[in-house]
N, C-alpha and C positions, 0 to 999 in steps of 0.2 A: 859219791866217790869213795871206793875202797883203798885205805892207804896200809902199805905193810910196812914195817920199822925193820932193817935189815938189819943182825945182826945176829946173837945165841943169847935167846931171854930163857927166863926159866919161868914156871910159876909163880916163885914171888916176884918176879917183876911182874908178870900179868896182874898180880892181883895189886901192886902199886899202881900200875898203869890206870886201872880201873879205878881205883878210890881218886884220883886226880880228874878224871872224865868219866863222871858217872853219866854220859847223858849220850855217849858213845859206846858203841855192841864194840867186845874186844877177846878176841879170841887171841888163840898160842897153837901156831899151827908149826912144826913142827921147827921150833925156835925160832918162828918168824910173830914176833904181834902185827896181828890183821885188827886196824882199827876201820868201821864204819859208822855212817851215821844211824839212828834209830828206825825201826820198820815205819814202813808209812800205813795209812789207813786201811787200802788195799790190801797190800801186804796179811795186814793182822786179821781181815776180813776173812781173806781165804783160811787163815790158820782156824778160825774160829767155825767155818763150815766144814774144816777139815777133821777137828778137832773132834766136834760130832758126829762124824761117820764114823768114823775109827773107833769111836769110844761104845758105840753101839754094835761093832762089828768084834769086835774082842771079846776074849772068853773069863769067864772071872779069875783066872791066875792071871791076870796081866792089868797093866792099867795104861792108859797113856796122859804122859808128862809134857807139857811146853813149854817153848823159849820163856822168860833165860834160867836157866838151868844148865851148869855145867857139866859136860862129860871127857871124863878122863881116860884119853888114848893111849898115853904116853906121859913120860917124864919132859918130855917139849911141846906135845900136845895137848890142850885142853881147847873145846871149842863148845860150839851153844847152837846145839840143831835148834829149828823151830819146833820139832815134834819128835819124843821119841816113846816107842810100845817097850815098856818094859817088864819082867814078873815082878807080880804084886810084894816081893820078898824083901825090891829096893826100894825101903819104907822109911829111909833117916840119910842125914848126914849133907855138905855141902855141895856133892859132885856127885854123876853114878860112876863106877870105875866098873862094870862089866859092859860087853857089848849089848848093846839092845839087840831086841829084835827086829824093830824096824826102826830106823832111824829116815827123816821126812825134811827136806828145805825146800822154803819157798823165795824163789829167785826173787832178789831185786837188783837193780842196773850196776849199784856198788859189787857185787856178790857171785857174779853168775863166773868167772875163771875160779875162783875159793871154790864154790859150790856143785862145777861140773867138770874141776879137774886134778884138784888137792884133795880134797873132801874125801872122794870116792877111793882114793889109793890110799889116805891115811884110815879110813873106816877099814878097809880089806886086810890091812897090816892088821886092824886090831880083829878082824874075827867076823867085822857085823854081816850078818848072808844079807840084809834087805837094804836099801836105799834107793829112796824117791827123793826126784826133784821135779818141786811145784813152778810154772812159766805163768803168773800171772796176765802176763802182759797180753800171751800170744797161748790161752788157754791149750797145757799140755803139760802133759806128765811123763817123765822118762822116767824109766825103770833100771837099777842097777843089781846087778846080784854077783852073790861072792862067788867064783868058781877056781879053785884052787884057793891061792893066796891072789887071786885081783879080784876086783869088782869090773863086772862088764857092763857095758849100755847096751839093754838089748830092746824090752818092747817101746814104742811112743805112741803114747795116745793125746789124741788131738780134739780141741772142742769139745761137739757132742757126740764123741765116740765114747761107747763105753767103753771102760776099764774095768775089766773082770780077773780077779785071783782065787786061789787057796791059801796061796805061799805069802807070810806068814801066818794068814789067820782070811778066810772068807771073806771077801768083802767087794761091792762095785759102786762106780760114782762117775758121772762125767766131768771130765776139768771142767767146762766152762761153767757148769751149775755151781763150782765153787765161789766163782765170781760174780753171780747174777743178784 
């Protein structure tokens, strides 16, 4: 269960928040803290089959970084995708504060209204073109891309469908082979 603290937090309460429940994912979504509980096995499964495609399909000016790792949207946002492609240039420091290239969340039960509806308008404010979100549950992949200033939902890939791009960088993979 995803709980949000309604009020105008800033980052240093995020970051009190977090020294008090280290044991809970707590993001700053646009002066809201979203607190959940920690990824489950699954969860980190997919990230870790994810992990390795991506990181084989990228070119050597990029790398890709995983949860938890904070990324800085905003002076109210600060949140912790599970996976984000970024240039190999962002090499130090506690947060990335440019958009990535592709930014990647893998839904869980707590996560999925944060992750298929906050998420994507606060990424497009900040610039990101790319955003995927992982359905382990009901293997599938929605595809988000910036067009203007919004991020739209456009392709969904299911099961063993393949998922094939260029956009950010070459790469295919079936959801459900991330689960298996």
């Amino acid at each position: 269960m995803t709980i949000t603290e309604v009020g105008i937090y800033t980052v240093d309460d995020l970051h009190a928040y977090r020294e008090e429940r280290p044991n809970l994912v707590v993001q700053l979504v646009e002066g809201e803290l979203v607190v959940a509980p920690g990824p489950s096995v699954e969860h980190q499964s997919v990230l870790g089959e994810l992990f390795l495609i991506l990181s084989a399909a990228i070119s050597a000016s990029h790398k890709v970084l995983p949860a938890p790792l904070d990324l800085r949207v905003g002076e109210r946002t600060v949140i912790q995708p599970d996976l984000m492609v970024v240039p190999r240039t962002v090499s130090s420091g506690q947060e990335v504060e440019e958009p990535p290239v592709l930014v990647v969340e893998i839904l869980s039960p707590s996560s999925r209204g944060i992750d298929l509806v906050r998420k994507p308008e606060v990424l497009a404010q900040f610039g990101v073109q790319h955003y995927w979100v992982i359905d382990p549950l009901n293997p599938s992949l929605r595809v988000f891309q910036l067009t203007g200033q919004t991020s739209t939902s456009g392709q969904v890939v299911v099961g063993d469908e393949l998922f094939e791009t260029q956009l950010p960088f070459p790469v295919s993979f079936r959801p459900a082979d991330l689960i298996r």
